[in-house]
TORPASE-907212 format. One line per 10 residues: number of its first residue (from 1); for each residue x negated, y, z negated of C-alpha. Coordinates in pm, 1 decimal. Layout:
NUM) X:Y:Z | ...
END
This chain:
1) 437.5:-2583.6:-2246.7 | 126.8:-2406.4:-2138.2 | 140.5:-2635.1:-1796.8 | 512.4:-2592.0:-1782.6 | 468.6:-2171.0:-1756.1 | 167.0:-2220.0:-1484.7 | 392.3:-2460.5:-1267.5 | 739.7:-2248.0:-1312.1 | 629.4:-1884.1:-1330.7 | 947.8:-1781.0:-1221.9
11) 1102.6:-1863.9:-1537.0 | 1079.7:-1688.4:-1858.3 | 891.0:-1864.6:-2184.5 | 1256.2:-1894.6:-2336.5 | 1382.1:-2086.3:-2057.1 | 1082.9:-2321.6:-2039.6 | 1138.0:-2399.2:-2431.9 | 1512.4:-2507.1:-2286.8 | 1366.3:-2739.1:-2105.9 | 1120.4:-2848.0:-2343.4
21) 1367.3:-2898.9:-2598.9 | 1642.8:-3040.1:-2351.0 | 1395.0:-3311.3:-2267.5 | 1293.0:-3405.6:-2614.8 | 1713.7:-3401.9:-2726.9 | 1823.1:-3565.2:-2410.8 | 2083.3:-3326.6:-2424.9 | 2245.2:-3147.2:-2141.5 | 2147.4:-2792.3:-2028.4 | 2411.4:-2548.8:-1962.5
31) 2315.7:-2263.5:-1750.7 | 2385.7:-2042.1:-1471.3 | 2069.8:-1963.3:-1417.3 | 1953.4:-2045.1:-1077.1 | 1573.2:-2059.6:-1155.9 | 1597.5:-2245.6:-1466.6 | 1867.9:-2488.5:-1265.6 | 1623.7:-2556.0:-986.9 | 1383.9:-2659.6:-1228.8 | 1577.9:-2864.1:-1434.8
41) 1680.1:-3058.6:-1130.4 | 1340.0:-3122.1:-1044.4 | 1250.0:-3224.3:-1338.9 | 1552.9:-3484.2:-1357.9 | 1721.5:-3316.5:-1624.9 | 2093.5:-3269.2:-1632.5 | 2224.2:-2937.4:-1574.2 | 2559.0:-2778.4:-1507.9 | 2742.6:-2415.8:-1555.7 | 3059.5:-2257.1:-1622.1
51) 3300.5:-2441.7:-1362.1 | 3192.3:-2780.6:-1494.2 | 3195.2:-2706.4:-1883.8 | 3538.5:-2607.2:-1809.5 | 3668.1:-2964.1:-1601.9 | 3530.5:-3113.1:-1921.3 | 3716.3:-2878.9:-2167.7 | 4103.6:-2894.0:-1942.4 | 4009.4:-3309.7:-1893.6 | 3979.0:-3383.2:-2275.9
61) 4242.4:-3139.6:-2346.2 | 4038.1:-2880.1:-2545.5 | 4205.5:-2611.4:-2344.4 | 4556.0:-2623.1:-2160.5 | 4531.1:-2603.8:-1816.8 | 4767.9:-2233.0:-1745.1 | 4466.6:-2113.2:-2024.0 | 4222.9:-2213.1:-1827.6 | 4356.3:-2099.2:-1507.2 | 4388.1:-1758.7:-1669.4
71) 4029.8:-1740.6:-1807.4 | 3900.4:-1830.8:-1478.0 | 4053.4:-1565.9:-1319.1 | 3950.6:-1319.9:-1593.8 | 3605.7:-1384.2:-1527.5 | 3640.5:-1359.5:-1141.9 | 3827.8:-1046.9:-1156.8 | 3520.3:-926.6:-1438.3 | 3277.0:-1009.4:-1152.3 | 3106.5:-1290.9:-1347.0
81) 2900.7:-1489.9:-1021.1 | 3075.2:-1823.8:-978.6 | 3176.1:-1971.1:-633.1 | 3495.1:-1849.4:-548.8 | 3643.2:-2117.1:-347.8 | 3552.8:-2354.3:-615.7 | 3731.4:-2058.3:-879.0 | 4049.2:-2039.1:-620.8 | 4075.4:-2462.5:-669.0 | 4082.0:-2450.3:-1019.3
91) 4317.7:-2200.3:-1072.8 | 4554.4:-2336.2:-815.9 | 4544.1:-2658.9:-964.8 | 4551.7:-2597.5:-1286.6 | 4863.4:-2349.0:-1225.1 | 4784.4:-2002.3:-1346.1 | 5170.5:-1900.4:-1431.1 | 5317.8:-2246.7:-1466.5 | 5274.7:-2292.6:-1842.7 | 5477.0:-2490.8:-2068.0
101) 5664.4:-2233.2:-2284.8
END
């Protein structure tokens, strides 16, 4: 880990563990950290974020789509960072408003 720190010093110690850990559990990181997503991507390791966590929560139907619409556009209009035209698709197609009373 000591290696790890010298190499990514723009990442905390806690972060580098994530990756430590991610790469012993073959697991995949979720982050939207852009440091610790640059390095995971270097590193080959599989990392995604909010947006994507979400696809995979409306496409296994965890969470109705109208719900997911709506929490979307909670966070954007809590100014959590997430690409807005990417936000905007989502919510469009999974039809904030449309839900199945």
């Amino acid at each position: 880990m000591l290696t790890m720190r010298q190499k990514l010093i723009e990442l905390f110690v806690a972060d580098i563990s994530v990756l430590v850990l991610e790469n012993h559990a073959n697991a995949i990181l979720l982050s939207g950290d852009g440091h610790l997503r640059m390095a995971a991507k270097k590193g080959g390791i599989a990392c995604h974020g909010t947006l994507w966590l979400m696809d995979q929560l409306v496409e296994r139907e965890v969470l109705i789509p109208y719900r997911a619409a709506e929490s979307l556009q909670s966070m954007c209009d809590n100014n959590r960072w997430l690409p807005e035209e990417e936000c905007r698709q989502r919510i469009r197609k999974w039809g904030i408003g449309n839900a199945k009373k």
